[in-house]
C-alpha positions in Angstrom: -24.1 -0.7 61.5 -24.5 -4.4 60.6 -21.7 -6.2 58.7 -22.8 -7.8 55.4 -23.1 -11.7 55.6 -20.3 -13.8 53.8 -23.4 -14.8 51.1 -24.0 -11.2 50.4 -20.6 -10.4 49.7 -20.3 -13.6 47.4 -23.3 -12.4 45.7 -21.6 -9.0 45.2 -18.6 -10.3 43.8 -20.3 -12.3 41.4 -22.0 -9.6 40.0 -19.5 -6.8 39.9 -17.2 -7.3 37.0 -13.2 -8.1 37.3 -10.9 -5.4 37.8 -8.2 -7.3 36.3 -7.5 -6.0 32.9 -8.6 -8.2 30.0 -7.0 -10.1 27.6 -9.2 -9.3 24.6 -7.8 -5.7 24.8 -4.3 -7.4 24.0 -5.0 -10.1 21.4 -4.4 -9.0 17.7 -8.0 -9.7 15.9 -8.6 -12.5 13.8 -8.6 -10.4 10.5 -7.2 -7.5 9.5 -6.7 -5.2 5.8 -3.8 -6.8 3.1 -2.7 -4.8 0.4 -1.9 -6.3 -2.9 0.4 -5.0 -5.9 -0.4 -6.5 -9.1 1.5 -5.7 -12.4 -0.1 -6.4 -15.9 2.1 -6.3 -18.9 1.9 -7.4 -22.7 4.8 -9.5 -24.1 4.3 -10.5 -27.9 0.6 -11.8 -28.4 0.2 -12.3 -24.5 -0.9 -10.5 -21.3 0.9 -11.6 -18.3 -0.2 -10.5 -14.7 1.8 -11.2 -11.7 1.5 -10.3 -8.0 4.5 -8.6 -7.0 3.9 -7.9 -3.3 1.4 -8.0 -0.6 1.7 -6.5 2.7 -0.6 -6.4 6.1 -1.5 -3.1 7.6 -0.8 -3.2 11.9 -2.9 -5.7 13.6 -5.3 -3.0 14.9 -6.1 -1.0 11.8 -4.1 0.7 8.8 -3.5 4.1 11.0 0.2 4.0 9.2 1.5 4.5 6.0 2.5 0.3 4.5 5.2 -0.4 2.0 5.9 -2.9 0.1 8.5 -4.7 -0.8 9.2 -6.3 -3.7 12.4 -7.6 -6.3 11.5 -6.6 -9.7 9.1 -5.0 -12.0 8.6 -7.7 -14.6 8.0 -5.4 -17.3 11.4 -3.4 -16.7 15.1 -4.8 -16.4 17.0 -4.0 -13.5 20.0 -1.8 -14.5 18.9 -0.5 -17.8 15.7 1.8 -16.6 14.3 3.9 -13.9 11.4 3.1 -13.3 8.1 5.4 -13.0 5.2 5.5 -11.4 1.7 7.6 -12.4 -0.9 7.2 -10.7 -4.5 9.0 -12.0 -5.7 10.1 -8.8 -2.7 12.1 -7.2 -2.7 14.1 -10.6 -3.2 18.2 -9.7 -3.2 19.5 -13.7 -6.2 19.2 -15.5 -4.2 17.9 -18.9 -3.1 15.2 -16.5 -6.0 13.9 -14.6 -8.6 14.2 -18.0 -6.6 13.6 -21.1 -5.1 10.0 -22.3 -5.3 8.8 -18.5 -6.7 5.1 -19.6 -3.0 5.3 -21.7 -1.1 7.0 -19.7 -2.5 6.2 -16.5 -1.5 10.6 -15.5 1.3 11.4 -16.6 1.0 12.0 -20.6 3.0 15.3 -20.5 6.5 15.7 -18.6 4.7 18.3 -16.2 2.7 16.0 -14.8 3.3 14.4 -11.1 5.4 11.0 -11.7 7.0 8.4 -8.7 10.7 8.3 -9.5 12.6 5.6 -8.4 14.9 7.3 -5.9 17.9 5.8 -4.6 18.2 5.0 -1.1 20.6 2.6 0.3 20.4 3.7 3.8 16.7 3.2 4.0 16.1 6.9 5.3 14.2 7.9 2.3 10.5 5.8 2.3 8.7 8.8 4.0 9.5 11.2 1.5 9.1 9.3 -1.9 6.9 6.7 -3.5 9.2 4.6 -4.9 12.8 3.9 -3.6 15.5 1.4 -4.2 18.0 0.2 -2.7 20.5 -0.1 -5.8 20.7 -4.1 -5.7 18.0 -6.5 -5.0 14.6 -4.7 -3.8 12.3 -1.9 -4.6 9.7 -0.2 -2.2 6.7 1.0 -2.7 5.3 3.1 0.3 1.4 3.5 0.3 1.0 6.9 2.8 -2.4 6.8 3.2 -3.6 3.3 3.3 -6.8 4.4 5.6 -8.0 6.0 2.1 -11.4 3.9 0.7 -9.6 4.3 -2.7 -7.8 1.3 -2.3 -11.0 -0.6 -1.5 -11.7 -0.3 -4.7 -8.5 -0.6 -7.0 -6.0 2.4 -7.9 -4.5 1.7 -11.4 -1.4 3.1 -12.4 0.7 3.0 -14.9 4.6 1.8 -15.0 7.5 3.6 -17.2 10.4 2.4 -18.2 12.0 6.0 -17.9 10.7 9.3 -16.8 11.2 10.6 -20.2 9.3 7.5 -21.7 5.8 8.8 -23.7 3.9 6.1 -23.2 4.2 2.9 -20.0 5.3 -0.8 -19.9 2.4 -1.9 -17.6 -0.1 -1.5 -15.7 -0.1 -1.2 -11.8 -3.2 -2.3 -9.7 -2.9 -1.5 -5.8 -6.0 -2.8 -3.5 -6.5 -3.7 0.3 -8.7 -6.4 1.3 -9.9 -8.0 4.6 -8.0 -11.2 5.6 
């Protein structure tokens, strides 16, 4: 059997591709999806919005629940409320999802599924609830299933002051866009 020439064995190595892994597998890409909280709220004769967080899904994809991380509501004083989120969609009652939900954004009877701030100063607690605080300085807000197209396209909610509260504060907007 005839050995191959030095050319032919340049030419084959030319042609076959590298074995070396590449890099593009272990460079973030360029964009990726950012979520956006947004509260709207009336004080005296004017409507006030405010972005109160943002926060990036993982460089490769929002495959894990996001939270975000935030001060204040500016509609609610620290200390002197616990604050309540409803959102429309997660709502499982009829009365809740179809009556007064442009209101009370779900949650326009007691029954009806509301986000509790929940204490949690050890930080243990953002899997299991919504919303959490941590008693001083910062609320989270944990979005568990940021892969959802809902958030393409806006989720409203509504903010209480209280659980017991009839009617909310502001209005909560939560969306993800490509950065």
């Amino acid at each position: 059997m005839a050995r191959p020439s030095p050319l032919c064995l340049l030419l084959l190595l030319t042609l076959l591709p590298p074995i070396v892994p590449s890099n593009s597998l272990l460079t973030e890409p360029p964009f990726r999806w950012r979520f956006y909280l947004h509260e709207t709220w009336t004080q005296g004769n004017w409507l006030s919005t405010v972005t109160l967080a943002t926060v990036d899904c993982q460089p490769h994809g929002c495959q894990a629940q996001v939270t975000f991380n935030f001060t204040s509501f500016k509609s609610v004083l620290r200390g002197w409320s616990n604050p309540t989120i409803c959102f429309v969609y997660d709502q499982t009652h009829s009365n809740c999802r179809d009556y007064w939900a442009d209101t009370n954004g779900g949650c326009p009877y007691a029954y009806c599924h509301m986000h509790v701030t929940q204490l949690d100063t050890a930080k243990k607690l953002q899997h299991t609830y919504r919303l959490t605080s941590d008693g001083r300085t910062t609320y989270f807000l944990t979005i568990p299933d940021p892969w959802d197209s809902r958030w393409v396209s806006r989720v409203t909610g509504r903010l209480y002051q209280w659980p017991t509260d009839s009617y909310p504060v502001s209005k909560l907007r939560i969306f993800r866009t490509y950065v």
